[in-house]
MDTraj code that builds the backbone (N, CA, C; nanometers):
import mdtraj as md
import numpy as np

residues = "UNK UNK UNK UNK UNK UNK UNK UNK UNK UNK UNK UNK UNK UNK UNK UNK UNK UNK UNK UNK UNK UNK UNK UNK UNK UNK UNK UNK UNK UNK UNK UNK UNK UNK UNK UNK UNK UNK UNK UNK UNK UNK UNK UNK UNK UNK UNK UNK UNK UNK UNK UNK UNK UNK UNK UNK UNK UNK UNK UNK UNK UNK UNK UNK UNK UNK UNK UNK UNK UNK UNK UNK UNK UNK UNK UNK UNK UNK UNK UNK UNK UNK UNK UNK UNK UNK UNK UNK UNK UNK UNK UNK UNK UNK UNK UNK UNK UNK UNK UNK UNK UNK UNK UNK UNK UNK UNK UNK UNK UNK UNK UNK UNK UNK UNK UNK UNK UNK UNK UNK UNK UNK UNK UNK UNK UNK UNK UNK UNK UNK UNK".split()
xyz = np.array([
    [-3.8460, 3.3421, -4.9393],
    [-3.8938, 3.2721, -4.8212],
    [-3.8080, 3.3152, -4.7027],
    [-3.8590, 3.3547, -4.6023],
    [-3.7983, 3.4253, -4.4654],
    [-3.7788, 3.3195, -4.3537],
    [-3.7025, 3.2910, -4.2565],
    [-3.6194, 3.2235, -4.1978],
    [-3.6994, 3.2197, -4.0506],
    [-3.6595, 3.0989, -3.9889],
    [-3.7861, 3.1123, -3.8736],
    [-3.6222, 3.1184, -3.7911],
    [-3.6866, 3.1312, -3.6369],
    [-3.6141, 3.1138, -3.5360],
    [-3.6772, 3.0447, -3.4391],
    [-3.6362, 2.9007, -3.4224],
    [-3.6868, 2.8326, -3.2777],
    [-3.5942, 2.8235, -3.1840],
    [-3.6517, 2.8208, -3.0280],
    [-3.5442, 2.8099, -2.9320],
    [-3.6435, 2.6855, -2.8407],
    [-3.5832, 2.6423, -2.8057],
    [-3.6312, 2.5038, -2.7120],
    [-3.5193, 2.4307, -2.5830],
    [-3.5959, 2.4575, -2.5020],
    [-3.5354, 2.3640, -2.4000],
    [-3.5648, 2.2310, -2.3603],
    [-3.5103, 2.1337, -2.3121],
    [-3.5111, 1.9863, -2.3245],
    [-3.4615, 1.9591, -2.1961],
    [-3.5477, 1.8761, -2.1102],
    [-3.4427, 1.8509, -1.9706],
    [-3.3356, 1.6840, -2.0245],
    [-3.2081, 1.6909, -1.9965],
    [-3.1861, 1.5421, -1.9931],
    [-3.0676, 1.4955, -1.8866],
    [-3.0989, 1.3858, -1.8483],
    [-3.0263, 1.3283, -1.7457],
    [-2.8750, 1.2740, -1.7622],
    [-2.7930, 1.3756, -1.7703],
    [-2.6525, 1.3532, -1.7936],
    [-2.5906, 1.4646, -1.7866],
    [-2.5001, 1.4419, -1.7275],
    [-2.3465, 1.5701, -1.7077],
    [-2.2999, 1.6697, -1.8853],
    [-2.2815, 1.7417, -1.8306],
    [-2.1958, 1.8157, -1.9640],
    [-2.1276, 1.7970, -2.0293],
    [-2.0629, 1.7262, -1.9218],
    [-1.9094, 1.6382, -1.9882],
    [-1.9872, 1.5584, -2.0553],
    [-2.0437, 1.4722, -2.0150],
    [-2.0598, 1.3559, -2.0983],
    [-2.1431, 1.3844, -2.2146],
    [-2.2282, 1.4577, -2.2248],
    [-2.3159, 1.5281, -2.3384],
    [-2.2333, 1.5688, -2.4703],
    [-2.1178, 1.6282, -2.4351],
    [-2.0624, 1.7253, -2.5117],
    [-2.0248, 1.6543, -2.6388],
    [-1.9614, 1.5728, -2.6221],
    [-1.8642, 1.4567, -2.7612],
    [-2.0400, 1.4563, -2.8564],
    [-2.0852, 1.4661, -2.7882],
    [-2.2902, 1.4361, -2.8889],
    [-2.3059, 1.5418, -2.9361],
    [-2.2767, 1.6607, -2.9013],
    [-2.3102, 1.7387, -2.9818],
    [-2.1570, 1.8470, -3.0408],
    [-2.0883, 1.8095, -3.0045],
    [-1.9737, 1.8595, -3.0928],
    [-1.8808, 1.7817, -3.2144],
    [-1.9044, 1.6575, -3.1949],
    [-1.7955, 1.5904, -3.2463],
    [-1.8957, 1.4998, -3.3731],
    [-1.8397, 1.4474, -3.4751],
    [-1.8910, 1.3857, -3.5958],
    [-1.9793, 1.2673, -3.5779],
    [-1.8905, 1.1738, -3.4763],
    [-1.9416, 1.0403, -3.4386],
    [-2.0531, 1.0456, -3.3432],
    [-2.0221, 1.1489, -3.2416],
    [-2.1173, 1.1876, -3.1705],
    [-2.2532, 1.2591, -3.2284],
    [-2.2729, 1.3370, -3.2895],
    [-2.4008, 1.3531, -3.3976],
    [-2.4437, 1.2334, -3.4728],
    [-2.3579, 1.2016, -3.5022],
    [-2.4001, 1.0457, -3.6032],
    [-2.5011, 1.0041, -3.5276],
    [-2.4872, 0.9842, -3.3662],
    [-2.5976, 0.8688, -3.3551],
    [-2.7145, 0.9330, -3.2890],
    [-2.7650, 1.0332, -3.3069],
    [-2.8763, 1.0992, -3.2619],
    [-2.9344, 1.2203, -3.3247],
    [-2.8770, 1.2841, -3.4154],
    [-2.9354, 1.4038, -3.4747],
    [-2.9323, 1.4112, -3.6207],
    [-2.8584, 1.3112, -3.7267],
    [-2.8680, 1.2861, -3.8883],
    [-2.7856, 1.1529, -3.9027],
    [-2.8495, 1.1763, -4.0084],
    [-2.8382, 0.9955, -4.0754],
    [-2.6596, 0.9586, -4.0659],
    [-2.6144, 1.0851, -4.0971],
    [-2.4478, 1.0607, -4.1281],
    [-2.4124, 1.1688, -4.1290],
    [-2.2693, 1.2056, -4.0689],
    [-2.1577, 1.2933, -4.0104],
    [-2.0542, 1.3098, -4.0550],
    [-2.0091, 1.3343, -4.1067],
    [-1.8922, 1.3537, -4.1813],
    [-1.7732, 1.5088, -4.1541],
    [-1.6546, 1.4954, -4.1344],
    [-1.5425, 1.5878, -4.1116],
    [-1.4462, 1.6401, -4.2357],
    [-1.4503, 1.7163, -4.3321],
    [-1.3619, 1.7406, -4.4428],
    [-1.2368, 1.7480, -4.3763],
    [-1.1408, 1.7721, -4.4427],
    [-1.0082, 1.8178, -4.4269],
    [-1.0182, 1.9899, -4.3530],
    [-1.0526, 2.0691, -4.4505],
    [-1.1027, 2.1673, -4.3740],
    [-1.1844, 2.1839, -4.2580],
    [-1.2805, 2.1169, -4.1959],
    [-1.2990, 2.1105, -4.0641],
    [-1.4594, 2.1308, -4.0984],
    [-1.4955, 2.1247, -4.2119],
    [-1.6296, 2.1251, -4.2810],
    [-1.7103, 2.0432, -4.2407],
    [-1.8287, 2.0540, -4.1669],
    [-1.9403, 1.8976, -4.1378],
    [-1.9962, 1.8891, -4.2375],
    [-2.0192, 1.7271, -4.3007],
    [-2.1532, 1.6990, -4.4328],
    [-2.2511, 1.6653, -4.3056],
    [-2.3370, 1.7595, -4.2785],
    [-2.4493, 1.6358, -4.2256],
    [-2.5279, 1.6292, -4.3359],
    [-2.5807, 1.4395, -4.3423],
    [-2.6769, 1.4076, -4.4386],
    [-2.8136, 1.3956, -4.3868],
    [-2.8866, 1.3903, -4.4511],
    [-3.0420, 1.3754, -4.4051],
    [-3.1094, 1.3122, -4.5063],
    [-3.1972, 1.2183, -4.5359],
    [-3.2475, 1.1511, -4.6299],
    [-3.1830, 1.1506, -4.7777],
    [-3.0368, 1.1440, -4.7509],
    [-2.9484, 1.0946, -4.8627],
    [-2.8914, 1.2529, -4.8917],
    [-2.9715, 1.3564, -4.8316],
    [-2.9060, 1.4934, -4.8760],
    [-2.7871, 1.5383, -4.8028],
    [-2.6945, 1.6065, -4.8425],
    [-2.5813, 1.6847, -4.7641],
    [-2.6028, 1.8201, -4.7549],
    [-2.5794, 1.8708, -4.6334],
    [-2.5890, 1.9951, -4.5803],
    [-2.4410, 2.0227, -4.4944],
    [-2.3489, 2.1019, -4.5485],
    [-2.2637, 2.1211, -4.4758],
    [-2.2434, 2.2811, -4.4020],
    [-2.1723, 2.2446, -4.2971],
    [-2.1985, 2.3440, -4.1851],
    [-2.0583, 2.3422, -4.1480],
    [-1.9969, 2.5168, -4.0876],
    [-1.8763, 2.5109, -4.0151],
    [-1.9365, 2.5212, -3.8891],
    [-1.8928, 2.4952, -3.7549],
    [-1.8683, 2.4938, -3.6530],
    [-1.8138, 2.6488, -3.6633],
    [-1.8894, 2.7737, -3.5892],
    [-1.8451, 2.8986, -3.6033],
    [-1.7700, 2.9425, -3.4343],
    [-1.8266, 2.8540, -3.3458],
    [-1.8370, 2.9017, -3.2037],
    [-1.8705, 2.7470, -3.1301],
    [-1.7635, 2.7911, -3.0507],
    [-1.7906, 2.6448, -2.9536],
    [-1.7352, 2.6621, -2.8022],
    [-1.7730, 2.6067, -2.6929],
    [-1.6840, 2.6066, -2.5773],
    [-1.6755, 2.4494, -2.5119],
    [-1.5481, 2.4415, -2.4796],
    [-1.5524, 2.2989, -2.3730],
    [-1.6955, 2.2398, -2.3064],
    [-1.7516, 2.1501, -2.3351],
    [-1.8563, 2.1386, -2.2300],
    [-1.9928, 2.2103, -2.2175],
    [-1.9923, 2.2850, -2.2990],
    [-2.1159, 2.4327, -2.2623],
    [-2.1855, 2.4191, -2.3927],
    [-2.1335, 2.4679, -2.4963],
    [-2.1760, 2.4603, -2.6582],
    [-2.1360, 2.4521, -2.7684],
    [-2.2114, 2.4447, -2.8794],
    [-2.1448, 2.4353, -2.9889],
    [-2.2738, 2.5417, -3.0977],
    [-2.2160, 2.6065, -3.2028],
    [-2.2584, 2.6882, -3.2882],
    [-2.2162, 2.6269, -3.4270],
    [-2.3285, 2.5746, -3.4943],
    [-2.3305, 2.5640, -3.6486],
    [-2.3430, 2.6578, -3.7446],
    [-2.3247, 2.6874, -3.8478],
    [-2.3259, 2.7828, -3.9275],
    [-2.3410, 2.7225, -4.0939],
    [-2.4450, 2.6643, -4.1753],
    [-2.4588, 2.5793, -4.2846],
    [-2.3995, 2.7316, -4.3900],
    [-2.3226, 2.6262, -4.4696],
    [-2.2841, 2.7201, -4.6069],
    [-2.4038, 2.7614, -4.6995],
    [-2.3729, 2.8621, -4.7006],
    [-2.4641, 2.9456, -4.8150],
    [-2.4722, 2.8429, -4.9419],
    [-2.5724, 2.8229, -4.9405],
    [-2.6335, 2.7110, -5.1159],
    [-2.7010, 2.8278, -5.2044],
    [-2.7682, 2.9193, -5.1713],
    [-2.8425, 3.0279, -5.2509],
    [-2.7780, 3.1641, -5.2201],
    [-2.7923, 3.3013, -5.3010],
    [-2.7598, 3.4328, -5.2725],
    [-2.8140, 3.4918, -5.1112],
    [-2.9377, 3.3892, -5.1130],
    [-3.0045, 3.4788, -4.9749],
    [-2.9263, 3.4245, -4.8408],
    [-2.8808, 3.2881, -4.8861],
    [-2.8203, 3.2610, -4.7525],
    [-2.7271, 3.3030, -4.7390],
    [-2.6347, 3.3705, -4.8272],
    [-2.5024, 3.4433, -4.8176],
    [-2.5868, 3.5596, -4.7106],
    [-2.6348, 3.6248, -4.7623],
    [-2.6935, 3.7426, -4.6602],
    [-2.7383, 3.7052, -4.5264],
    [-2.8262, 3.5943, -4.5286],
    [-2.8991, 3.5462, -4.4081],
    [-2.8672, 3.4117, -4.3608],
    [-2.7356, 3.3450, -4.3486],
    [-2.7273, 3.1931, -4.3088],
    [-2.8356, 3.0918, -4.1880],
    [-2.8352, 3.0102, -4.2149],
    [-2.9179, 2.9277, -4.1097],
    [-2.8176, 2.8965, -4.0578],
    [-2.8685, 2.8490, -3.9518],
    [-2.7677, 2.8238, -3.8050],
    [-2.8193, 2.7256, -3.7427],
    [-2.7435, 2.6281, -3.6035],
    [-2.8281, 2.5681, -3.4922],
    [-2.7146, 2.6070, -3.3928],
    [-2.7516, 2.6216, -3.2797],
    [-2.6614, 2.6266, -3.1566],
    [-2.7237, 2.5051, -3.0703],
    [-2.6910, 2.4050, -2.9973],
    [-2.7068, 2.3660, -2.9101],
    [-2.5454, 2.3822, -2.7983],
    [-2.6457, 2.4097, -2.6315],
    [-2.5798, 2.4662, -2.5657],
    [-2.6509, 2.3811, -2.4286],
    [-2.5671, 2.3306, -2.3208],
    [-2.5671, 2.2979, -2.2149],
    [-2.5947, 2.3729, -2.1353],
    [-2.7050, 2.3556, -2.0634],
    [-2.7637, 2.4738, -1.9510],
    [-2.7432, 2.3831, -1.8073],
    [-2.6762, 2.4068, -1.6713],
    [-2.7211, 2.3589, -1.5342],
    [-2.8168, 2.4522, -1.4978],
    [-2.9094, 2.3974, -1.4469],
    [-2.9825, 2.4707, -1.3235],
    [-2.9410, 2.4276, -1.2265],
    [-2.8724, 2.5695, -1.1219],
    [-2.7945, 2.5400, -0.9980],
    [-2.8780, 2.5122, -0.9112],
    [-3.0100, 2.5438, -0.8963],
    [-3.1079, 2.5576, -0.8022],
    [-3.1534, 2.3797, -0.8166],
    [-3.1663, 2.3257, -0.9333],
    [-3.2024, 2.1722, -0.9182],
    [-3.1338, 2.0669, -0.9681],
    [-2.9971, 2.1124, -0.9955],
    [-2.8872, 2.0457, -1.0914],
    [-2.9151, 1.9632, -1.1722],
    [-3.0272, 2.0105, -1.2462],
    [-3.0788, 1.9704, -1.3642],
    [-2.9849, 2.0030, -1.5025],
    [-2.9904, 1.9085, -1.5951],
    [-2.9085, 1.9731, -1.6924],
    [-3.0390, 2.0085, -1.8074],
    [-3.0172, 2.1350, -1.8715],
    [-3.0833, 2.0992, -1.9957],
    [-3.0110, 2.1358, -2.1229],
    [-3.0439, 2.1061, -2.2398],
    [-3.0192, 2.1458, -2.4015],
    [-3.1066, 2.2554, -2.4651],
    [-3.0440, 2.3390, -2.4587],
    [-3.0684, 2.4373, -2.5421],
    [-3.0531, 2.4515, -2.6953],
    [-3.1807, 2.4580, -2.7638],
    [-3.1651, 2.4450, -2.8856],
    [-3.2121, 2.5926, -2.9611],
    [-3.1459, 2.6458, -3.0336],
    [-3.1477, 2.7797, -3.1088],
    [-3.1222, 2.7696, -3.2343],
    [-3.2340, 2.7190, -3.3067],
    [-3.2465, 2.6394, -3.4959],
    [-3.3400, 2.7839, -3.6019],
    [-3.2208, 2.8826, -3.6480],
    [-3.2425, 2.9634, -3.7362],
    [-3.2289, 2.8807, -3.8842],
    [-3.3867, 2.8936, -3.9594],
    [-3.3901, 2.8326, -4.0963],
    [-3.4634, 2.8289, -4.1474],
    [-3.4804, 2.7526, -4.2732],
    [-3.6236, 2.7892, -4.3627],
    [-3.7086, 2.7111, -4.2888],
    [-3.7267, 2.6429, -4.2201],
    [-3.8495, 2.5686, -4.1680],
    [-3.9539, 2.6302, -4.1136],
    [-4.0741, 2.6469, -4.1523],
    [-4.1718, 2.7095, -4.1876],
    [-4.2355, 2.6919, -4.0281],
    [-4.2741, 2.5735, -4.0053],
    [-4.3904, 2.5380, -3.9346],
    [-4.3090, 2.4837, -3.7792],
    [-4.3472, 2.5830, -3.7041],
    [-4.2604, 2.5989, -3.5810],
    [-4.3449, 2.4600, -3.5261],
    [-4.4368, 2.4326, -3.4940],
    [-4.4620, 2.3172, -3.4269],
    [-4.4356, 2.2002, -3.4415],
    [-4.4492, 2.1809, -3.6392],
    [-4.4050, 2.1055, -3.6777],
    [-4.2049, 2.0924, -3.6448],
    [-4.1391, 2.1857, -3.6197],
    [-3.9725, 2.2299, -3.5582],
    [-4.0070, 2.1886, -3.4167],
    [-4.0491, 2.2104, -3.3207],
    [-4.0476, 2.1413, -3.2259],
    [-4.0746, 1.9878, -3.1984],
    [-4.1839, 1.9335, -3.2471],
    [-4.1423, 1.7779, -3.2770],
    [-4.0303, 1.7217, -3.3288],
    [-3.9767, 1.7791, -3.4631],
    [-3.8648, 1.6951, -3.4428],
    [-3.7704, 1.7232, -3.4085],
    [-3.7438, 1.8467, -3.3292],
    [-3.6512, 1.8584, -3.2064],
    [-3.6920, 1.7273, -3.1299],
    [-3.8113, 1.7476, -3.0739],
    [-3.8253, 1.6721, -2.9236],
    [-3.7815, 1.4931, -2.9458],
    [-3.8194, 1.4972, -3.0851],
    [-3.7867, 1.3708, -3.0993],
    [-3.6411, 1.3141, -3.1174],
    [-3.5492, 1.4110, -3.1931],
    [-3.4294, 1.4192, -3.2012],
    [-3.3530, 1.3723, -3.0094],
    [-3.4414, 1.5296, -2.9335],
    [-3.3407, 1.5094, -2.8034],
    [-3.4044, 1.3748, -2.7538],
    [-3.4791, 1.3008, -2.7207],
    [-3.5565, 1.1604, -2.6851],
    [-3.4413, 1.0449, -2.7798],
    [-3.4182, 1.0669, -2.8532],
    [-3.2828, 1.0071, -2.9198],
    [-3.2042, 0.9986, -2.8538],
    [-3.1115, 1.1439, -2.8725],
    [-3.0174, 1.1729, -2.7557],
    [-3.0522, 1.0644, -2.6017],
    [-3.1701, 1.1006, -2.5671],
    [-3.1532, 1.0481, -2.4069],
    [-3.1470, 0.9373, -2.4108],
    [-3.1762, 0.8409, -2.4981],
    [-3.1915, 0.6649, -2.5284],
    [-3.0307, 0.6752, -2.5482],
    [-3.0040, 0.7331, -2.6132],
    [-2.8571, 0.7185, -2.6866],
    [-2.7566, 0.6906, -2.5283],
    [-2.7681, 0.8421, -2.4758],
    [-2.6519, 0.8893, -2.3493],
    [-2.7548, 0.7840, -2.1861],
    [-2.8476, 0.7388, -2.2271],
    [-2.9198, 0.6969, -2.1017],
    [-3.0438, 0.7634, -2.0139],
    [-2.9612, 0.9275, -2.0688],
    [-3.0333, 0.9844, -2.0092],
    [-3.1788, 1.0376, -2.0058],
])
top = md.Topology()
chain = top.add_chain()
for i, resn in enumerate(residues, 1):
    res = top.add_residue(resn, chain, resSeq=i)
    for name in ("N", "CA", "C"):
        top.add_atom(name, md.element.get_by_symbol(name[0]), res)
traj = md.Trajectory(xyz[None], top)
């Protein structure tokens, strides 16, 4: 089974700064993107999802701007081909709009069906931050 790539943008009403702890940090995912968050000793995320664990290193990150997931290989193919998510903070200088950039490499088949529950995920987010 071959690996999709979605990219999606999301407008939401809040600073970078304040965005960032949501999508970098454990507690901050907790309350908008999986059921539960978790930090190993090693620096390992469990995210859970309907009781399942999926853990991911953090490969790439910057202050304020983004963060890069990287889920551990569970099968031979993902050693070769890992799934990934990046979400990344975009300004538009022209309308100082902020948006979320989402870049979700994985088995998920049905891209439309991947954009809903993105959209629904970031609509989380904005209830969550206000925005």
């Amino acid at each position: 089974m071959g690996k999709t790539l979605f990219t999606g943008d999301f407008e939401i009403n809040a600073s970078n700064k304040m965005l960032y702890p949501y999508i970098s940090s454990a507690s901050g995912l907790t309350q908008w993107f999986a059921d539960d968050v978790s930090i190993d000793e090693d620096g390992v995320f469990n995210f859970t999802w309907d009781h399942e664990n999926h853990k991911a290193k953090m490969v790439s990150h910057r202050q304020n701007h983004y963060c890069k997931f990287e889920f551990l290989p569970e099968t031979e193919e993902d050693k070769e081909d890992p799934s990934h998510f990046e979400l990344r903070l975009e300004l538009n200088e022209l309308t100082q709009s902020v948006y979320i950039k989402i870049t979700d490499y994985s088995d998920f088949e049905d891209e439309e069906e991947l954009h809903d529950l993105w959209s629904s995920l970031i609509e989380t987010l904005k209830e969550t931050v206000g925005g």
